[in-house]
C-alpha atoms as one frame of an Amber mdcrd trajectory, in Angstrom:
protein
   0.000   0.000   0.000   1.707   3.590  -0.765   2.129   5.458   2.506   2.213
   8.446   0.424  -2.128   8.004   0.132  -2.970   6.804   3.725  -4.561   9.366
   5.480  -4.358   9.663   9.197  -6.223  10.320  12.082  -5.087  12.861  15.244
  -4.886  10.645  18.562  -3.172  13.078  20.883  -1.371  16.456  20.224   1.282
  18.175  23.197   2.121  21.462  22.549   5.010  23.279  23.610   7.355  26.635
  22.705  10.482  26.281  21.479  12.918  24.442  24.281  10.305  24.869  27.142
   8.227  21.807  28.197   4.053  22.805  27.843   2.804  19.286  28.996   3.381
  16.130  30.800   0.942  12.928  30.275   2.129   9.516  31.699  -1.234   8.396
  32.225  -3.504   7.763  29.860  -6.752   6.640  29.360  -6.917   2.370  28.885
  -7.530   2.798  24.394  -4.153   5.044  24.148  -2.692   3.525  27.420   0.814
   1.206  26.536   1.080   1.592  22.746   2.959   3.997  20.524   0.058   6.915
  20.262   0.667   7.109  23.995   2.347  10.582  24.321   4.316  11.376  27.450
   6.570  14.388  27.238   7.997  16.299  24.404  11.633  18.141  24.423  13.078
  20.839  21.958  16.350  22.123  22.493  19.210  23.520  21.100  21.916  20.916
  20.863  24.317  20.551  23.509  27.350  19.024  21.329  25.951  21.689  18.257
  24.460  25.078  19.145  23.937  25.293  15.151  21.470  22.085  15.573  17.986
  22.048  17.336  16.962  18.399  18.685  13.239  17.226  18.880  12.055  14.596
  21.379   8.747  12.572  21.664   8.438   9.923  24.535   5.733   7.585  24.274
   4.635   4.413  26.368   5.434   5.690  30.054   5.652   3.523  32.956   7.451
   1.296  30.974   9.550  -1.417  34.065  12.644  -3.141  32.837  11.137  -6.330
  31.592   8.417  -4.366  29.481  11.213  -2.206  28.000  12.721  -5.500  26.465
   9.401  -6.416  24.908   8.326  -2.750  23.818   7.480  -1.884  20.292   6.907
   0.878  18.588   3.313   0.990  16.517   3.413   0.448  12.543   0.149   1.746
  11.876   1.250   5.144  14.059   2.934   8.321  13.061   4.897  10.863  14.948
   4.729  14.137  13.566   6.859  17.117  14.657   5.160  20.188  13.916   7.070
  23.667  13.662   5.852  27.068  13.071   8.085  29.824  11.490   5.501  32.797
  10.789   3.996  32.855  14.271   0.681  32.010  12.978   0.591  28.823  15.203
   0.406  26.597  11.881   2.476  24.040  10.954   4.456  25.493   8.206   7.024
  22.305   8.281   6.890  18.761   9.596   9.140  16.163  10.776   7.394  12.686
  10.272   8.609   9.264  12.117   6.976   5.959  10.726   7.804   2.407  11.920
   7.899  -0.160  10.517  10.115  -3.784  10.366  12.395  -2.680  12.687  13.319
   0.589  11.557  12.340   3.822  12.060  11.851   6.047   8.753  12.108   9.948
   9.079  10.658  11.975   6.237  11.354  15.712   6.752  11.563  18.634   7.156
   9.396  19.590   4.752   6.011  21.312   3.963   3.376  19.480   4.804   0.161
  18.791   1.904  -2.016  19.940   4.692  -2.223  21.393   7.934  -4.099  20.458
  10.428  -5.025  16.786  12.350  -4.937  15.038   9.257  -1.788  14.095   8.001
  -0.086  12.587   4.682   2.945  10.675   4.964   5.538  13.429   3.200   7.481
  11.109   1.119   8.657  13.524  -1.179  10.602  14.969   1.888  14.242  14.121
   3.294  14.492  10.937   4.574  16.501   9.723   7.073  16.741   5.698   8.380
  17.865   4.312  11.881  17.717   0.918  13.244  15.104   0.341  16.439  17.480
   0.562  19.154  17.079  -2.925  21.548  16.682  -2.583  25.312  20.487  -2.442
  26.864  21.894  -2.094  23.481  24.525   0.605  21.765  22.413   3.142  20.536
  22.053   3.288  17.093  21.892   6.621  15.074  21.010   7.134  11.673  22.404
  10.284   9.658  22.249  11.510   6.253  24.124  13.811   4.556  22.816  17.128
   5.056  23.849  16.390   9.060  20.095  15.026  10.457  20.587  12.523  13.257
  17.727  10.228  14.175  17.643   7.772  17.208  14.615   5.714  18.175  14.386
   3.178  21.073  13.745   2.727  25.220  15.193   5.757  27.086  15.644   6.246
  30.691  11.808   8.718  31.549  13.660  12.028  32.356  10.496  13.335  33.944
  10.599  14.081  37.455   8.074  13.939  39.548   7.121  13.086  43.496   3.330
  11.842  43.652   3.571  11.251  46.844   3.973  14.543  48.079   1.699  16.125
  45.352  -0.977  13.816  47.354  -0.047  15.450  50.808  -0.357  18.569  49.062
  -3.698  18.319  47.601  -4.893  16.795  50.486  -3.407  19.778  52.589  -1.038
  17.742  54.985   1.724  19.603  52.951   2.573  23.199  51.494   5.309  22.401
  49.403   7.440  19.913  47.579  10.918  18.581  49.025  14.395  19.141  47.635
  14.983  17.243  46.243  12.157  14.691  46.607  11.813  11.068  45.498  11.474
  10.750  41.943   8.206   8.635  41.307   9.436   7.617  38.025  12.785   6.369
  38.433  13.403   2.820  37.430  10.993   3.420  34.781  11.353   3.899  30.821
   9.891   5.039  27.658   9.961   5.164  23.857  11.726   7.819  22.508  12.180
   9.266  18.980  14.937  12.349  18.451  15.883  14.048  15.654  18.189  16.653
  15.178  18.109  18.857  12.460  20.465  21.583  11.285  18.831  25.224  12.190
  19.081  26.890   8.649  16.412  23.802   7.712  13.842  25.515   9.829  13.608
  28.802   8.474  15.076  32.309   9.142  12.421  32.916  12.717  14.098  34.109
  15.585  11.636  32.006  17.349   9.657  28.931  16.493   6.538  27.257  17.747
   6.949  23.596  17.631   4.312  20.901  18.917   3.993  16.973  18.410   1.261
  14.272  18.041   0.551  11.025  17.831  -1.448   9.647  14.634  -2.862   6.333
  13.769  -3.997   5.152  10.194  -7.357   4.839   9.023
């Protein structure tokens, strides 16, 4: 079937500015709970090893314990779909677009997008960049192409922080405040990850960019 034709279908959309984090989901409702359209945080940031790169993160499937994280897969019949805004308009103006499928991840992008909106086109006519589905435990493996985009895709250590223990002593008013520096609810746990790093002068010429991400499933 050509990708190129399949139309699909918003699940879940987190939006954020440029390098600050707008949202954080690690719950979900039981349909979107465990599988790849299962949005947990999303990261853009200037590069650390590049300050002429910007890097875009989605991480999916929270919760994730060590023996799930050997047996978790990302979804073939879901896209991720990195969404940047150059005009201030809060429209996509380009996309990056991760696809799945026999063990690889496939990265089409950046590139302008047929339509805008929450239904999406697969952008084949855009870059494309390859990289192997990192295994649980193994070497990470990165796909590049030429024009210097990096793409990784596998289980991650969940960066979120967050103590839900105290939060409860808060809401229930047995506490004002959170502790420093806490107990991090989420350690030991994992998720999915996709990141891509792209060269800035791919992006456009904005001093500032709006970027969001979601989660769509084929229909």
């Amino acid at each position: 079937m050509n990708k190129k034709n399949l139309l699909i279908t918003l699940i879940v959309a987190l939006v954020a500015s440029l390098g600050v984090l707008w949202a954080a989901d690690h719950i979900d409702a039981p349909g979107v709970s465990s599988t790849s359209s299962d949005i947990t945080d999303y990261y853009a940031f200037e590069s650390p090893e590049n300050n002429d790169n910007l890097v875009f993160v989605c991480n999916t499937q929270g919760l994730l314990d060590p023996t799930a994280s050997a047996t978790a897969a990302f979804d073939e019949n879901v896209l991720l779909e990195f969404n940047i805004d150059n005009t201030g308009d809060n429209v996509e103006d380009l996309v990056i677009q991760a696809i799945f499928q026999d063990g690889k991840v496939r990265v089409y992008g950046p590139v302008k997008p047929d339509a805008t909106g929450t239904i999406s086109t697969v952008q084949t006519s855009g870059m494309r960049t390859d990289a192997a589905i990192t295994a649980y435990g193994a070497t990470p493996a990165i796909g590049t192409n030429s024009s210097g985009i990096k793409v990784f895709a596998g289980p991650r250590d969940d960066p979120f922080f967050m103590d839900f223990a105290q939060f409860g002593k808060i809401i229930a008013g047995n506490a004002t405040g959170f502790n420093n520096p806490g107990s991090d609810t989420f350690a030991g746990t994992n998720v999915l990850s996709v990141v891509v790093e792209v060269p800035k002068t791919m992006l456009g010429s904005a001093a500032m960019l709006n970027t969001w991400v979601e989660s769509k499933r084929k229909i």
